[in-house]
C-alpha positions as CSV (number, residue, x, y, z in Angstrom):
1,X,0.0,0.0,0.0
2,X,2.6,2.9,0.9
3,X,4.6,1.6,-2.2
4,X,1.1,2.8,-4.5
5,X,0.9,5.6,-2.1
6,X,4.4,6.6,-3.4
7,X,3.8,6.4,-7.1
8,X,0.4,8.8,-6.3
9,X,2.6,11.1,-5.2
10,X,5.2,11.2,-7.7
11,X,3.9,13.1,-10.5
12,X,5.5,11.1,-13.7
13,X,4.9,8.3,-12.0
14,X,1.3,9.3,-11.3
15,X,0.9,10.6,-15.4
16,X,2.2,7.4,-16.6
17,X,-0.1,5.4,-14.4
18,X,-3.2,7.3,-15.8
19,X,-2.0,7.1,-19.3
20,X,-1.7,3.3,-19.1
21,X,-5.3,3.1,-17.7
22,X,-6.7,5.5,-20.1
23,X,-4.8,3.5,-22.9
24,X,-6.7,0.0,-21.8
25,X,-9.8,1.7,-22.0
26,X,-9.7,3.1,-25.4
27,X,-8.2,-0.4,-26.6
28,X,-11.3,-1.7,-25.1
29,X,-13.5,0.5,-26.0
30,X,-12.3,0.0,-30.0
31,X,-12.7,-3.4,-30.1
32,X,-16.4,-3.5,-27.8
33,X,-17.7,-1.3,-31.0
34,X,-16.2,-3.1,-33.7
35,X,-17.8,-6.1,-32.3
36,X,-21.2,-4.0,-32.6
37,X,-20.2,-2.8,-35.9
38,X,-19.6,-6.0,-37.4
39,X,-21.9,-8.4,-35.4
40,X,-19.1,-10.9,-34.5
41,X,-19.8,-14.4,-34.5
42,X,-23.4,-13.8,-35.4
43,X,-24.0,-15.4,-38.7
44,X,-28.0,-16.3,-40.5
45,X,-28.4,-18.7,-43.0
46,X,-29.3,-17.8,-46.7
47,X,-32.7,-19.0,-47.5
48,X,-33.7,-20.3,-50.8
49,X,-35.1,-17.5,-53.0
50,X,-35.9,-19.1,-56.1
51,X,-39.0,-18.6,-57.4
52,X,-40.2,-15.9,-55.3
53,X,-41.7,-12.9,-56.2
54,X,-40.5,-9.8,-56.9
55,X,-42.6,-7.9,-55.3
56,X,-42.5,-10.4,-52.0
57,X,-38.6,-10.1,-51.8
58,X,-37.9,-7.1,-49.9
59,X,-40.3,-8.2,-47.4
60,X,-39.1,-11.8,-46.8
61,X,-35.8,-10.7,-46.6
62,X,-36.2,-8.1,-44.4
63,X,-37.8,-10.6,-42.0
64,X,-34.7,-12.4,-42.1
65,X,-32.8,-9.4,-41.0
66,X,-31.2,-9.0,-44.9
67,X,-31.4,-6.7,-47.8
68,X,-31.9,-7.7,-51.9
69,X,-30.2,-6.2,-55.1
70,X,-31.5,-7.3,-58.6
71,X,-28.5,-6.7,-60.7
72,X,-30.2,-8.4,-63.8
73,X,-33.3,-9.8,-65.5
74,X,-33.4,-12.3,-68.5
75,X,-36.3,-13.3,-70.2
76,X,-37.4,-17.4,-69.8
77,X,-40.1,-18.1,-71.5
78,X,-40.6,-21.7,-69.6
79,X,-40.7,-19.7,-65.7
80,X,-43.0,-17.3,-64.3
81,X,-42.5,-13.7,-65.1
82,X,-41.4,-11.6,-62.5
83,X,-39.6,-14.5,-59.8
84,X,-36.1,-14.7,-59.0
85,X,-34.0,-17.1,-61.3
86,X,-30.6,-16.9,-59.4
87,X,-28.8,-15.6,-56.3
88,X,-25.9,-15.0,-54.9
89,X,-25.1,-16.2,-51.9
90,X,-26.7,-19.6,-52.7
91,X,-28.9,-21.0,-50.5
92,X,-28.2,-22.5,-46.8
93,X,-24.9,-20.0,-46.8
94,X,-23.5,-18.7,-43.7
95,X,-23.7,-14.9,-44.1
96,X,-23.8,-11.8,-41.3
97,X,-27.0,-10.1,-40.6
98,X,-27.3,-7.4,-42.9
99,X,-26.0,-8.9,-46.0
100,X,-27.2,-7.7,-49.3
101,X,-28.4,-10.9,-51.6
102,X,-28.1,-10.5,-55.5
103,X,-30.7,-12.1,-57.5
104,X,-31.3,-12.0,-61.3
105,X,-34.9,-12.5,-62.1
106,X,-37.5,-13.5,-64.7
107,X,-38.2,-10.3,-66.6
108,X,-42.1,-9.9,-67.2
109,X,-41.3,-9.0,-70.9
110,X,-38.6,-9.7,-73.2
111,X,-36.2,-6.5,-74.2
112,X,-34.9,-6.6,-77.8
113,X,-31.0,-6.0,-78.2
114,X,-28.8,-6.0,-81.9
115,X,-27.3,-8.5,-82.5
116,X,-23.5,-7.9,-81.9
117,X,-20.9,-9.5,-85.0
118,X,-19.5,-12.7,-84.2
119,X,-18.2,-13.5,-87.8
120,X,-14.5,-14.2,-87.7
121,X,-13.9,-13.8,-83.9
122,X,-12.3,-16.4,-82.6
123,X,-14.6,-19.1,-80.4
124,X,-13.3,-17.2,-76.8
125,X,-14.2,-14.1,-78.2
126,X,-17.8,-14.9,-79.5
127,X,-18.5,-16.0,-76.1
128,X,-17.3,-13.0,-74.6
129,X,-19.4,-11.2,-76.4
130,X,-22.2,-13.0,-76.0
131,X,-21.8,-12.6,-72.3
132,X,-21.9,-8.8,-72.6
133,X,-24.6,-8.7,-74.5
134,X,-26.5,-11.0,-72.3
135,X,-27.4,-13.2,-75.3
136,X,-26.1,-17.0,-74.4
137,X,-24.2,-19.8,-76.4
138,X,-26.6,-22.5,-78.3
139,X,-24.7,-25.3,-80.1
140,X,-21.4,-25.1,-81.2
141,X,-20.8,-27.4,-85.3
142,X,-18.0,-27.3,-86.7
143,X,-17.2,-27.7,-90.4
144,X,-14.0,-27.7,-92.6
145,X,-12.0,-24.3,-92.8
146,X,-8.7,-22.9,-92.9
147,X,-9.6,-20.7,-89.7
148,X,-9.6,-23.2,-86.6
149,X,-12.2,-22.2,-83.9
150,X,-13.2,-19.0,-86.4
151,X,-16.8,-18.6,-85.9
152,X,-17.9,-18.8,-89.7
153,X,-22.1,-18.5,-88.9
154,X,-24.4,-17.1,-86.2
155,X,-27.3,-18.6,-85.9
156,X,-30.4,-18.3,-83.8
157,X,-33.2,-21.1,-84.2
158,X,-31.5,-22.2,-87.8
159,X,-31.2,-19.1,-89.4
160,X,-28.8,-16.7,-90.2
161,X,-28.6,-14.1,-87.3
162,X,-27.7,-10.8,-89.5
163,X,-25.4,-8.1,-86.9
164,X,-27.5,-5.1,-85.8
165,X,-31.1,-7.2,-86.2
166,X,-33.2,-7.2,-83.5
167,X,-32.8,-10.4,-81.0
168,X,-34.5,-10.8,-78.0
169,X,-31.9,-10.7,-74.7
170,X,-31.2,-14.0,-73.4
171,X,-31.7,-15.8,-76.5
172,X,-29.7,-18.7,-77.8
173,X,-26.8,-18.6,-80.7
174,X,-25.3,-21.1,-82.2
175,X,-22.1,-21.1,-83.9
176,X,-20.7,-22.7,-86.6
177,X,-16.6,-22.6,-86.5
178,X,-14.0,-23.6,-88.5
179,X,-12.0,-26.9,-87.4
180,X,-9.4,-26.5,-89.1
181,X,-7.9,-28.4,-92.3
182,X,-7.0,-31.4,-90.7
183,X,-9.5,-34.0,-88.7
184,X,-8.5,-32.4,-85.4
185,X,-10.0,-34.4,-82.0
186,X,-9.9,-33.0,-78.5
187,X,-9.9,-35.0,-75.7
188,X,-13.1,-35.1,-73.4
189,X,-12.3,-33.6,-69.8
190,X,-13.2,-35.4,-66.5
191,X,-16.5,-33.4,-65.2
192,X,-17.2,-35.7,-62.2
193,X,-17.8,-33.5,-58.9
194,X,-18.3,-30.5,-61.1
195,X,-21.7,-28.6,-61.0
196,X,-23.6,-28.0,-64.4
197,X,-22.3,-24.5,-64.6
198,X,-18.2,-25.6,-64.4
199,X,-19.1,-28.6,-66.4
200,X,-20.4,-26.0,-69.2
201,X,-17.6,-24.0,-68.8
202,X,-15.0,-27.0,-69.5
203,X,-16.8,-28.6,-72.1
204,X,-16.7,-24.8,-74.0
205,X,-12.7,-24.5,-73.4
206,X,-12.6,-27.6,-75.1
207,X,-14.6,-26.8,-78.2
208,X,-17.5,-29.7,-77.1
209,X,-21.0,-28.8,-76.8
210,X,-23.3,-30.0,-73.5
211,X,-25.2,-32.5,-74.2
212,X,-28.4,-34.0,-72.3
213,X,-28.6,-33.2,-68.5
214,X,-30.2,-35.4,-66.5
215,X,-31.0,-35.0,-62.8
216,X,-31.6,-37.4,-60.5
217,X,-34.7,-38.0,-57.5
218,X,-32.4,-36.4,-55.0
219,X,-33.1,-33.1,-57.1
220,X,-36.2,-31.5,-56.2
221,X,-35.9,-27.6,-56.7
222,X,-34.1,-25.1,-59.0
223,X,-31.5,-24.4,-56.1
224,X,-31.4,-28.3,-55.6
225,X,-29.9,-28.3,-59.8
226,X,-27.8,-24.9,-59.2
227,X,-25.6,-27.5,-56.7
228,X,-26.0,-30.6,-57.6
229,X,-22.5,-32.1,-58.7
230,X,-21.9,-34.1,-61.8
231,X,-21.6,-38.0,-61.3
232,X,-21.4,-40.0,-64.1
233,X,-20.9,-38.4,-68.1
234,X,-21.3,-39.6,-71.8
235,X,-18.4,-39.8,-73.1
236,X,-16.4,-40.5,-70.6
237,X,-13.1,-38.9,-69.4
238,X,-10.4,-41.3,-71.6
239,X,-6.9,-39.3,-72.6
240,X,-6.3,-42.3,-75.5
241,X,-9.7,-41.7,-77.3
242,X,-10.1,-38.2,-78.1
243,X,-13.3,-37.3,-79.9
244,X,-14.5,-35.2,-83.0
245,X,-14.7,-31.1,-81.9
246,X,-18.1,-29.8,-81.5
247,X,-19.0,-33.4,-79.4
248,X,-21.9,-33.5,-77.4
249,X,-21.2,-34.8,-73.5
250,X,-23.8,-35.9,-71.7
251,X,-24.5,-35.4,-68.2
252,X,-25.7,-37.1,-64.9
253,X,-26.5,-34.9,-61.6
254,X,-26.8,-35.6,-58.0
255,X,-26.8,-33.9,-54.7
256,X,-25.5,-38.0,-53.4
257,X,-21.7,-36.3,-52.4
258,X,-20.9,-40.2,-51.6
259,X,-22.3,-41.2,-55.3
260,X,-20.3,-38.7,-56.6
261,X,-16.8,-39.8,-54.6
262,X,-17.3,-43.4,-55.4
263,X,-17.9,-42.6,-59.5
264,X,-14.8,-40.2,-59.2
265,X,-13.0,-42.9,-57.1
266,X,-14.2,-45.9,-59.6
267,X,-12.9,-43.7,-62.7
268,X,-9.6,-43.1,-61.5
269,X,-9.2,-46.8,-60.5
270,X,-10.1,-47.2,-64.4
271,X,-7.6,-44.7,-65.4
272,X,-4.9,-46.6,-63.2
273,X,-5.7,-49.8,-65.1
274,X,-5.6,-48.5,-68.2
C-alpha cells in the first residue's frame, strides 16, 4: 500500500499510471464497438429464393434481417415472369445479418437488343461477347475451314442471325466454327464433382457442346440443380480416345456427395488400369 501511495505522489509516476489506464480503455473501447459494428460471430443462414416474387422479396428478406439487389433480369419463356432465377449467396450459406443478396430475375417481358458480329472472332471471343450482350451460347458445329475455332455463322433457331437485327436478350446462338484443315479431336475432360455451370464452362474450353442433362430423385428444386455435382458423363473422361470437336457430353446430376466420390474414385481406379 505505501509503495502505490508513493507512485500517487510522484507526478511522472502518477501521469504514466493514468495514461496506461486511459490506454486499456480506449483499446477496449475499440474493439467493444467493432464487435457491434460488425456483429461478430453472429452469422444467418441464406434462404432459398428461387422462385419468389419480386414484389414479396424485400419483405421476406427483411424478415430475415437482410437486404436484396437485382443486378439483372433475362427473359425465360418456360418460368413465371417476375420471380427470381438466381442468387448469390446460394442458398443455406452462412452470411452476417445485414447482407445484401443478388438475385437476377424472370423479366415480365422480353427487351430486344442488336445483334453484336461474331463472324470471324475467334470461339473465346464470341463467347465473350455474348456474355456482354447477355445473349447465351446455343450449339457449337463445326465444319471444314482454314480458320480453326473462327466462328464462320451465327445462328439463332437455324437461321442466319444478321449483326445489328433485333434479337431478344437471353436468346440462344449457335455457332458454326472452322475446325481446321486437318481432322483435329480433343480430348473429353473429366467433369465428375463438377456442377452443371463448371461442367459448361470446360466442355466450351474444349470446343464440345453440352449435351443431355439429367438429374436425379435427390433433385427436387431449382437451387437443388444450381448445386448438384456431376456424377457420371457420356463420353467419358479417356486421354487415348479423343473425340471429334463440336462433341456432345452428356450429363448425370446428383446432390449423393458419396455417389459422386465413389464414381470419381471408380474412374480413377479405371484410369490406373488402363
Amino acid at each position: 500500500m505505501s509503495y502505490f501511495k508513493k507512485i500517487l505522489k510522484n507526478p511522472f509516476l502518477r501521469s504514466m499510471l493514468l495514461m496506461f489506464m486511459i490506454s486499456v480503455f480506449v483499446i477496449w473501447a475499440i474493439f467493444f464497438f467493432i464487435n457491434i459494428y460488425t456483429q461478430h460471430g453472429e452469422t444467418v443462414t441464406v434462404p432459398e429464393l428461387y422462385g419468389i416474387k419480386t414484389s414479396e422479396i424485400e419483405t421476406y428478406l427483411t424478415e430475415r434481417n437482410m437486404s436484396v439487389k437485382i443486378i439483372d433480369s433475362i427473359y425465360d419463356n418456360k418460368r413465371e415472369r417476375g420471380v427470381v432465377l438466381e442468387q448469390d449467396p446460394l442458398p443455406d450459406a452462412q452470411v452476417k445479418k445485414g447482407r445484401t443478396i443478388y438475385v437476377t430475375v424472370n423479366a415480365f417481358n422480353p427487351s430486344s437488343i442488336p445483334m453484336p458480329t461474331l463472324v470471324d472472332l475467334s470461339q473465346r471471343q464470341a463467347l465473350a461477347v455474348l456474355e456482354s450482350y447477355g445473349l447465351r451460347l446455343g450449339s457449337m458445329s463445326y465444319i471444314p475451314d482454314a480458320c480453326r475455332n473462327c466462328v464462320l455463322k451465327q445462328l439463332h433457331k437455324g437461321k442466319d442471325m444478321q449483326p445489328g437485327s433485333p434479337i431478344e436478350k437471353g436468346s440462344r446462338i449457335d455457332l458454326v466454327l472452322g475446325k481446321g484443315e486437318s481432322e483435329e479431336k480433343v480430348i473429353v475432360p473429366n467433369l465428375l464433382g463438377l456442377t452443371l455451370s463448371q461442367a459448361i464452362n470446360m466442355l466450351q474450353a474444349a470446343f464440345l457442346n453440352i449435351g443431355s442433362e439429367m438429374y436425379d430423385q435427390t433433385i427436387q428444386t431449382p437451387a437443388d440443380s444450381v448445386r448438384a455435382r456431376v456424377y457420371k458423363q457420356s463420353p467419358m473422361y479417356m486421354p487415348d480416345y479423343p473425340v471429334s470437336l463440336g462433341s456432345a457430353v452428356d450429363l448425370w446430376l446428383t446432390l449423393d456427395t458419396n455417389l459422386v466420390k465413389q464414381n470419381a474414385l471408380d474412374t480413377n481406379e479405371d484410369d490406373f488400369n488402363d
